[in-house]
C-alpha positions as CSV (number, residue, x, y, z in Angstrom):
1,X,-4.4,-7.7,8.6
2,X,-8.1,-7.6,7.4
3,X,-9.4,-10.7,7.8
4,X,-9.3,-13.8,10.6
5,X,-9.0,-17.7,9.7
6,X,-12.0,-19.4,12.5
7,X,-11.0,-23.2,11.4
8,X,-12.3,-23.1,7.7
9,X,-14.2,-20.1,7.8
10,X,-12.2,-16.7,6.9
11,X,-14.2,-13.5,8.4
12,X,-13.8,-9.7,8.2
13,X,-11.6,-8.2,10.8
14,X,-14.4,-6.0,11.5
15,X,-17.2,-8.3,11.7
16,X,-14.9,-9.6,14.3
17,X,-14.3,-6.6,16.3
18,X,-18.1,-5.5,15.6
19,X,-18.8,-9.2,17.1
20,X,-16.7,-8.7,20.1
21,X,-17.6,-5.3,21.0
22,X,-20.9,-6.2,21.4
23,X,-20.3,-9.4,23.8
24,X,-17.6,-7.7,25.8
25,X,-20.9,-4.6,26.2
26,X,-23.6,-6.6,26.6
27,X,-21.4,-9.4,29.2
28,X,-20.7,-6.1,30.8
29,X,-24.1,-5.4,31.3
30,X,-25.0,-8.9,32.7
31,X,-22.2,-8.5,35.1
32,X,-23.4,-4.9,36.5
33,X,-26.8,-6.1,36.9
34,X,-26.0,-9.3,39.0
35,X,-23.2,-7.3,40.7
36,X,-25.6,-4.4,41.6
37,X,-28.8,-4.8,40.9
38,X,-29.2,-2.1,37.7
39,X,-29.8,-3.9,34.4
40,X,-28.6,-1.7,31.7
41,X,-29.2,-4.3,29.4
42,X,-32.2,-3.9,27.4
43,X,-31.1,0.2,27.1
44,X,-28.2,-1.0,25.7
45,X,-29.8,-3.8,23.1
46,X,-31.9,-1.0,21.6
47,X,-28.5,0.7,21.5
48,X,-27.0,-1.5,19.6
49,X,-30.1,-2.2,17.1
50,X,-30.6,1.5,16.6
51,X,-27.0,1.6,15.6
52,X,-26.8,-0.9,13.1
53,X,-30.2,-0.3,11.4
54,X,-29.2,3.7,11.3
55,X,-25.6,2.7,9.9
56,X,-27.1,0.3,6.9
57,X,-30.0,2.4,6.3
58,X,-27.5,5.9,5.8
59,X,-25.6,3.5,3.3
60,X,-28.5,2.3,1.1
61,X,-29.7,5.9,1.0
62,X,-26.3,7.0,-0.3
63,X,-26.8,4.2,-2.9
64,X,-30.4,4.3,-3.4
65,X,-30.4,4.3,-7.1
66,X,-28.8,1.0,-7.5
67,X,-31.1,-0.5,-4.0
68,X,-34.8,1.5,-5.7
69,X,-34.2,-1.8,-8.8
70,X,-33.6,-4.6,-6.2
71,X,-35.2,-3.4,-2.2
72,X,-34.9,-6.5,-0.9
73,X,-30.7,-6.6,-1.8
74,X,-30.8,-3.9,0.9
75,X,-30.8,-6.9,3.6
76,X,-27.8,-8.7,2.4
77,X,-25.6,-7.3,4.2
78,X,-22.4,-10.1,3.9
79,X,-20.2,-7.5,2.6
80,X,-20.5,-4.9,4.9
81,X,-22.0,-1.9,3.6
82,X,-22.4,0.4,6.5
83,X,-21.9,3.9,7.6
84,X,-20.3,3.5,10.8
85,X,-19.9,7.6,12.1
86,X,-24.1,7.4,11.7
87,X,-24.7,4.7,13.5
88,X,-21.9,5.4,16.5
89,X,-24.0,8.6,16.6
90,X,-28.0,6.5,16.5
91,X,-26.6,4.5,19.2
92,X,-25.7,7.6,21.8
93,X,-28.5,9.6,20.9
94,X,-31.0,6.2,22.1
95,X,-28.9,5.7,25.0
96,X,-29.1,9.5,25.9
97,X,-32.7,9.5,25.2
98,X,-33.3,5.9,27.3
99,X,-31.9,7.2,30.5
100,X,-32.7,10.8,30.2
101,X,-35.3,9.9,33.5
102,X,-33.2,7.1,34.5
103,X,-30.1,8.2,36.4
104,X,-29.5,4.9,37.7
105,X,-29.2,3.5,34.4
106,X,-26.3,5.8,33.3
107,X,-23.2,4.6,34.9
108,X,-24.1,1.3,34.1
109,X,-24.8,2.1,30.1
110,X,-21.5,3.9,30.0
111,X,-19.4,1.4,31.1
112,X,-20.8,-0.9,28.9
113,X,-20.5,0.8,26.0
114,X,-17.3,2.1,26.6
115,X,-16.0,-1.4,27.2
116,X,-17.5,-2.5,23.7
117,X,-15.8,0.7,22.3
118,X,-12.6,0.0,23.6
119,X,-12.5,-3.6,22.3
120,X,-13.4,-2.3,18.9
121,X,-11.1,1.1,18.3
122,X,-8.4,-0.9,20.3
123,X,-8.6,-4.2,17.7
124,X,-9.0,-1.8,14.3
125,X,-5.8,0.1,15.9
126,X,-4.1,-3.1,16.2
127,X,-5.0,-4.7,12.9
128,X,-3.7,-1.4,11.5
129,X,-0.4,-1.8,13.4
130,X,-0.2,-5.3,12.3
131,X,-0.9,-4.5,8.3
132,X,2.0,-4.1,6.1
133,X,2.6,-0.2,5.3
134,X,0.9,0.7,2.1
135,X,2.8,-2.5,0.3
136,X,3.2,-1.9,-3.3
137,X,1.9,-3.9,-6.1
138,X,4.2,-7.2,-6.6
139,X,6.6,-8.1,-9.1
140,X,4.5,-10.9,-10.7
141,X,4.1,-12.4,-14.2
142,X,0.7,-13.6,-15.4
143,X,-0.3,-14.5,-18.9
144,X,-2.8,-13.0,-21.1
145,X,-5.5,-15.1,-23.1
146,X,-3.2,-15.3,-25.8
147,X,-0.7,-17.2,-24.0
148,X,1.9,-14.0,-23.9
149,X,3.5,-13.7,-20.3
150,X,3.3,-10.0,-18.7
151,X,4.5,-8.3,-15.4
152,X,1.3,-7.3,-13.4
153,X,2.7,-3.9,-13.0
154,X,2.0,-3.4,-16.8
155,X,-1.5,-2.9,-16.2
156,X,-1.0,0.0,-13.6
157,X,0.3,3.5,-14.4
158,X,-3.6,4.7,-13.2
159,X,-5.7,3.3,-10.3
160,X,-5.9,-0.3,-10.8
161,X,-8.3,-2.8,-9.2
162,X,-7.2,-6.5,-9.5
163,X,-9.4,-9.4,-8.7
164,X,-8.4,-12.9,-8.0
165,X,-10.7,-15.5,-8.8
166,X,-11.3,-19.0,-9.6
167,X,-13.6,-20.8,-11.7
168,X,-14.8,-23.2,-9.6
169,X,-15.4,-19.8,-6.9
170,X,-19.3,-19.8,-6.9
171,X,-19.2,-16.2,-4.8
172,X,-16.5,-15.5,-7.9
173,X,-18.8,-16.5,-10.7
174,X,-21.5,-14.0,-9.2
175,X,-19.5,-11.3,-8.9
176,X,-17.8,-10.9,-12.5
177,X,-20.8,-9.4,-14.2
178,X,-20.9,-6.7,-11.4
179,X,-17.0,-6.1,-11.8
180,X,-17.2,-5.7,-15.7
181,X,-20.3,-3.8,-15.5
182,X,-18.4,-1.2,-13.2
183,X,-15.5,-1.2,-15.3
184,X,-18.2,0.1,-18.0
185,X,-18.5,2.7,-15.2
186,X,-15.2,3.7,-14.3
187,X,-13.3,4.0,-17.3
188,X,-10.3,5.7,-15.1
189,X,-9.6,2.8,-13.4
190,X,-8.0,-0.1,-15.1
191,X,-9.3,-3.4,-13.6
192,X,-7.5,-7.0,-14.3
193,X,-9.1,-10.6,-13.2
194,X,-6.2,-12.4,-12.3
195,X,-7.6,-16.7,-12.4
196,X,-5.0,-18.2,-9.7
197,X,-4.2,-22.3,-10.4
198,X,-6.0,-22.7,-13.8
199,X,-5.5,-23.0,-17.2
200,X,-5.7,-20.5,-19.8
201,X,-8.0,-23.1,-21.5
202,X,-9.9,-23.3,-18.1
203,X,-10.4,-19.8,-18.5
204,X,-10.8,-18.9,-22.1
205,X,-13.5,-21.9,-21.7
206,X,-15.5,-20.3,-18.6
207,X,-15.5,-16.9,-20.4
208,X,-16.9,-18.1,-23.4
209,X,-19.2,-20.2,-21.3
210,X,-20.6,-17.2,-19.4
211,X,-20.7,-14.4,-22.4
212,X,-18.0,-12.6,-20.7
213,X,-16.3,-9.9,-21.7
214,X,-12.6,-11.2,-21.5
215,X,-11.2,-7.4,-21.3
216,X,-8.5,-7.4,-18.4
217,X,-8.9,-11.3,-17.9
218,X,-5.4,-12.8,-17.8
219,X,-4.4,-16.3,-15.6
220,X,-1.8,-17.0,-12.7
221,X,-1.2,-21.1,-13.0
222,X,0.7,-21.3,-10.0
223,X,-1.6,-18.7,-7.8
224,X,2.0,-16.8,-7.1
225,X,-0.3,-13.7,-6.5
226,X,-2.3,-14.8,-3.9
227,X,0.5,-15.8,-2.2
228,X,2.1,-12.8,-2.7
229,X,-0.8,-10.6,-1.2
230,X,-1.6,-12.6,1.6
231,X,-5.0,-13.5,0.0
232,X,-6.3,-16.1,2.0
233,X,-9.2,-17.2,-0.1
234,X,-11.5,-16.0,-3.5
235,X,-12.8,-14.0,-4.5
236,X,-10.3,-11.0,-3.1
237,X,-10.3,-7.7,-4.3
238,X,-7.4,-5.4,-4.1
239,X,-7.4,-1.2,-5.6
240,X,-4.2,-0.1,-5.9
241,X,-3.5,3.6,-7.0
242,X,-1.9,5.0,-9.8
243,X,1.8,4.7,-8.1
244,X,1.1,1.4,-7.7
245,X,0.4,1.3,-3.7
246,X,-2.8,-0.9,-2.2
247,X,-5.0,1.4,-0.9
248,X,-8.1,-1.0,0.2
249,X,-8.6,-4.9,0.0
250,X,-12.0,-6.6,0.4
251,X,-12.3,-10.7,0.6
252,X,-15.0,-12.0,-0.5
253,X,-17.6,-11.0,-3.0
254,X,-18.5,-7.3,-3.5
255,X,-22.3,-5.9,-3.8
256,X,-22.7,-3.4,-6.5
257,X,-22.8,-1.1,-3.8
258,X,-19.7,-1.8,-1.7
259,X,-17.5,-1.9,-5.0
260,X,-19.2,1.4,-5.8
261,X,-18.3,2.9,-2.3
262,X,-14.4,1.5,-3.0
263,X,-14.2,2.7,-6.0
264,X,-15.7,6.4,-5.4
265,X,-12.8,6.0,-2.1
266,X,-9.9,4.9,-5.0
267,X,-10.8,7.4,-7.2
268,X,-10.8,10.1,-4.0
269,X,-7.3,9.3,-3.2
270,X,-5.9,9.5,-6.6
């Protein structure tokens, strides 16, 4: 399980956890300070902001060279895109620093963060318990452009990255041209767009619309697929390895930097 349904929104598991960790902390705190008078609170806001602005920053520099032709992209951060062991470490090094002259403040600042740790390592653990074991690729047909029907399987035999999509998807429609450009990039890995409930005239239309390279593109009328894979909405990304096996998903669209990071991570594990 990566992802939870709110109504009609569907968020990251991890935005989740991240979002819960850090009311289940900070409530903490609030609690502490009317229980005993010691408001850890503000230590552990600067905690938390030296965290997250360590753990995003450590990512764009890994990826400056795409961030250096677009600086204020390094803001958008709907897709992820951070370095979590940094800012884990950012965050203790503040706190440590915060109540170095403040011993009341320590037990208080522990707690709390401990509380917001637990909630997050404990509901990662869980979603990992919950996912399906490495499940492999599934046995579906699709159809090429030229109407001929093919298992999606055929595509594999290397590391494989397959992308369901829609036209009428705007966060799709943005994300092709970053997907074909990488696919420029990583010649490895095979990558197939997989259109779930159109036609092939829907698609052949689109692609010609949009002066797309139609390499890989190939259409699943009945959005079998995304059944199959659990995909709850587009666009969702899945990297399968050259056996066949899903190593990562992502839903929703991909930065040129997070599909760079996933793809550096697929091409790791083959």
């Amino acid at each position: 399980m990566d992802t939870i349904r709110l109504g009609p929104f569907i968020l990251p598991l991890q935005t989740v956890l991240v979002l819960a960790a850090v009311l289940a902390a900070t409530g903490l705190a609030d609690w502490l300070r009317n229980r005993r008078g010691v408001d850890a609170g503000p230590v552990l806001w600067k905690m938390i902001l030296a965290g997250f602005v360590t753990a995003r920053a450590v990512f764009v520099l890994r990826h400056h060279d795409i961030y250096a032709a677009s600086p204020l992209s390094a803001l958008d951060i709907r897709d992820g895109g951070f370095q979590a062991t940094a800012g884990l470490f950012a965050a203790c090094v503040t706190g440590a620093e915060l109540t170095r002259r403040d011993s009341a403040l320590r037990r208080p600042l522990l707690v709390s963060s401990l509380a917001g740790a637990a909630i997050w390592l404990g509901g990662t653990l869980l979603g990992h318990l919950m996912a399906p074991a490495q499940p492999p690729m599934p046995d579906v047909q699709v159809r090429r452009l030229d109407g001929a029907e093919v298992p999606l399987h055929s595509f594999g035999g290397r590391p494989l990255v397959v992308n369901l999509w829609a036209t009428w998807c705007p966060p799709c429609r943005r994300e092709m041209p970053v997907l074909i450009e990488a696919q420029r990039s990583y010649p490895e890995i095979g990558f197939v767009y997989v259109n779930q409930g159109e036609s092939l005239d829907t698609v052949k239309r689109f692609m010609a619309e949009q002066g797309l390279d139609t390499k890989g593109v190939v259409a699943d009328p009945t959005g079998r697929l995304a059944s199959r894979t659990n995909s709850p909405g587009y666009p969702t990304t899945l990297f399968y390895d050259a056996s066949g096996t899903l190593r990562l998903r992502h839903s929703g669209e991909l930065s040129e930097a997070s599909l760079r990071d996933k793809l550096d991570s697929l091409r790791e594990a083959r």
